[in-house]
N, C-alpha and C positions, 0 to 999 in steps of 0.2 A: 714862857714870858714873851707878849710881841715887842716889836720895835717900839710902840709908843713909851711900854711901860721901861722898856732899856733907855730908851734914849733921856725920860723924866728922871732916872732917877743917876743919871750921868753927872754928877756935880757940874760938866764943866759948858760953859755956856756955847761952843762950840757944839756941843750933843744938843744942847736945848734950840740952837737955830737951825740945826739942821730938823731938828722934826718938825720945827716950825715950817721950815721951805716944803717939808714932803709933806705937810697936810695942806698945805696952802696948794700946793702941785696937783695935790689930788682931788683936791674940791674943784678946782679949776677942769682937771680931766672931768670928773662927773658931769659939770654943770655943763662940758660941751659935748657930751655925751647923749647927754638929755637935750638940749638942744637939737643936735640934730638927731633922734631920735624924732622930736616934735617937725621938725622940718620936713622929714622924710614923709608921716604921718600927713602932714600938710599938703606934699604932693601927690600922695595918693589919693587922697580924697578929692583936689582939684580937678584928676585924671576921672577919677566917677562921677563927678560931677558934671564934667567939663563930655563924658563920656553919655549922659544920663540927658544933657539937654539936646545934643546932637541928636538919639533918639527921638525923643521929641519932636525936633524942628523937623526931624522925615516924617514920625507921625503923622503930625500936622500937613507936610506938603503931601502924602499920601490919600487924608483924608479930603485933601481940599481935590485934589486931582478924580478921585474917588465919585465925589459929588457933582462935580463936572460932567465924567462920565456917565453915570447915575443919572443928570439931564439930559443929558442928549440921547443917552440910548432909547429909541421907541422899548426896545424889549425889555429894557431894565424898569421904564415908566410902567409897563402895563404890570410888571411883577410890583411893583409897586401899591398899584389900582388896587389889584391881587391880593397884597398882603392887608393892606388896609383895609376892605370888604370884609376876610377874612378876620381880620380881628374884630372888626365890630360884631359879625353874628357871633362870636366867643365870648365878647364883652355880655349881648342878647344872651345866650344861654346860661351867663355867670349867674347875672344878674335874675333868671329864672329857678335859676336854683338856690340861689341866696333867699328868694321871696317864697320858694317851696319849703325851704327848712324855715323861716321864721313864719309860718303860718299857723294858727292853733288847730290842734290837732281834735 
């Protein structure tokens, strides 16, 4: 038998406010329980969040410093020149073979 069902079937009303107080105790324990359970939960997500845009913001000054660079280096320009040359005749030869397979045969 628990305490609930000892303490209800206690005639004397003394038994009945005490399990009144220990359920009122206990609900109160839970719900701060869960509270800070949710609280704790709240900080941690803050902290990745909080952690997640700071990534970011050096991303960002990373790519901006990056592109900077990227201008002003002659050597980075002509790799550039370079790459972009180089992808057009790949685009040219895509585009030739794309026109080769749909040609009737």
């Amino acid at each position: 038998m628990d305490l609930q069902q000892t303490v209800t079937k206690s005639p004397t009303a003394p038994g009945k406010a005490l399990l009144a107080a220990i359920v009122k105790l206990c609900r109160r324990l839970h719900r701060s329980i869960c509270e800070h359970a949710l609280e704790a939960e709240v900080r941690r997500l803050t902290a990745e969040i909080d952690q997640l845009s700071f990534n970011i913001e050096i991303d960002d000054r990373l790519a901006a410093i990056n592109r900077r660079l990227y201008l002003k280096s002659p050597t980075l320009q002509a790799r550039r020149v370079e790459d972009r040359e180089r992808m057009t005749k790949l685009q040219a030869h895509r585009e030739q073979l794309l026109n080769q397979m749909a040609a009737p045969r």
